[in-house]
C-alpha positions, 0 to 999 in steps of 0.5 A: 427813183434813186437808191439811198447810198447808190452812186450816180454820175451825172449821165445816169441822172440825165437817163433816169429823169429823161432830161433832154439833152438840150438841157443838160449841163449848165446848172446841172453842174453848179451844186443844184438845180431845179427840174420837173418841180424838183430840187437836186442839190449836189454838195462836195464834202470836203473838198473844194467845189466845181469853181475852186470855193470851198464850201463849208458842207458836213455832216452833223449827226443826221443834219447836213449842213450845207452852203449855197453858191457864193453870194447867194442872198435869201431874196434869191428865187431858188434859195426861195423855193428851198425854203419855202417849198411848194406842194408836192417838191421834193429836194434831191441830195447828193454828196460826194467826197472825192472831186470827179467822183459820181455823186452818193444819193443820200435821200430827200432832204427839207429845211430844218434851219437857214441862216441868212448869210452870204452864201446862205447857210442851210441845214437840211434834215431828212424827210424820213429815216433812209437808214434804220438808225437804232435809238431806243435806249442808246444816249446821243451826245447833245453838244454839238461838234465839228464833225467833218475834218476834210478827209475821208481818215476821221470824222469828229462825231456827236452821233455816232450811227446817224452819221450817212458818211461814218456808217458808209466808210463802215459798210464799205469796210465790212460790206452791207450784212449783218457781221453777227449773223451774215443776215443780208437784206438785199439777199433776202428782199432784193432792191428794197432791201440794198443798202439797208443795215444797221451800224452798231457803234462798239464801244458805248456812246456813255463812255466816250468824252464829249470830243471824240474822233471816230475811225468807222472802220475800228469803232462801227459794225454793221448788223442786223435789227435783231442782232442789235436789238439783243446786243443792247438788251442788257446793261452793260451791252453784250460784246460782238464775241458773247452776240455770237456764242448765243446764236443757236 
């Protein structure tokens, strides 16, 4: 139905999901909304939501940790129906980092934890991997940090790859293909592969202290599966120059 990093504004919503337009509007624009059996959430990241809150919403590696509206309590019927899913629901997510943006979709989302606070506090995780993160071999940094510093210029991160909003400052910095090899997933397979890229962290994640704060546009490269596979064959790992003298 959506594509995972593709912008959407709240028109182009309303057309793919046939919402009449009686019921457009109105919930649409108040950070989530049930339809169809299905929860759309749309969280600010960064910046002050629709009624002037700012919302505390980041990202935590993977996670996303997510406020509901102000004096929202866990009795609530939709707050319910977040946390308690019914069979077949799935739950929307979009985000965006700058006011009046359209909205980036980020995937489908469940509760990993909640915490009954007013607003209620919500972290989500992702139903399945919608970026093709490279995990084997590669030690993440367990000690949890603020990640998100209210500007788009840094991020303070644990996770350096998992991070969507890291890895897109990356990709729209380099473009979504392989910077070793120029492979192209969405050349190559069309709509099934747009989007889709590793993100490759340049200086190894053992090295750096526990605090780091992280410039995607100096630290991250996008490239390929393979390339990535082969740049971590060897300890220590091969730079981006010694990947490309060995292309054949």
């Amino acid at each position: 139905m959506f594509i995972v990093g593709q912008k959407y504004s709240k028109k182009e919503l309303y057309e793919i999901l046939r919402v009449p337009t009686i019921s457009r509007r109105g919930a649409w624009d108040t950070g989530y909304r049930e339809y169809d059996g299905n929860i759309f959430i749309f969280a600010n990241v960064g910046i002050p939501g629709r009624t002037g809150h700012d919302y505390n919403n980041y990202w935590d590696g993977d996670l996303f940790v997510w406020e509901a509206k102000t004096h929202t309590n866990l009795n609530q019927p939709s707050i319910q129906r977040m946390i308690r899913p019914s069979s077949g629901q799935k739950n929307f997510l979009f985000t965006r980092t700058h006011d009046k943006d359209p909205f980036t979709y980020e995937g489908t989302v469940n509760v990993q934890k909640y915490f009954n606070l007013s607003p209620v506090k919500i972290i989500w995780q992702f139903d399945e991997n919608p970026y093709g993160y490279f995990d084997e071999g590669q030690p993440i940094l367990q000690d949890r940090e603020n990640i998100y510093e209210g500007a788009v210029k840094s991020i303070k991160v644990n996770k350096y790859e998992r991070n969507p909003l890291a890895r897109r400052i990356c990709i729209d910095h380099f473009g979504c293909y392989c910077n070793v090899c120029s492979f192209d997933f969405y050349k190559k397979y069309g709509d099934i592969g747009k989007n889709y890229i590793h993100v490759h962290h340049i200086v190894p994640i053992s090295t750096i202290r526990k605090q780091y704060v992280i410039f995607p546009e100096r630290d991250l490269i996008p490239i390929c599966p393979n390339c990535h596979s082969i740049i971590h064959k060897q300890i220590p790992m091969l730079s981006l120059d010694e990947l490309r003298s060995r292309l054949i």
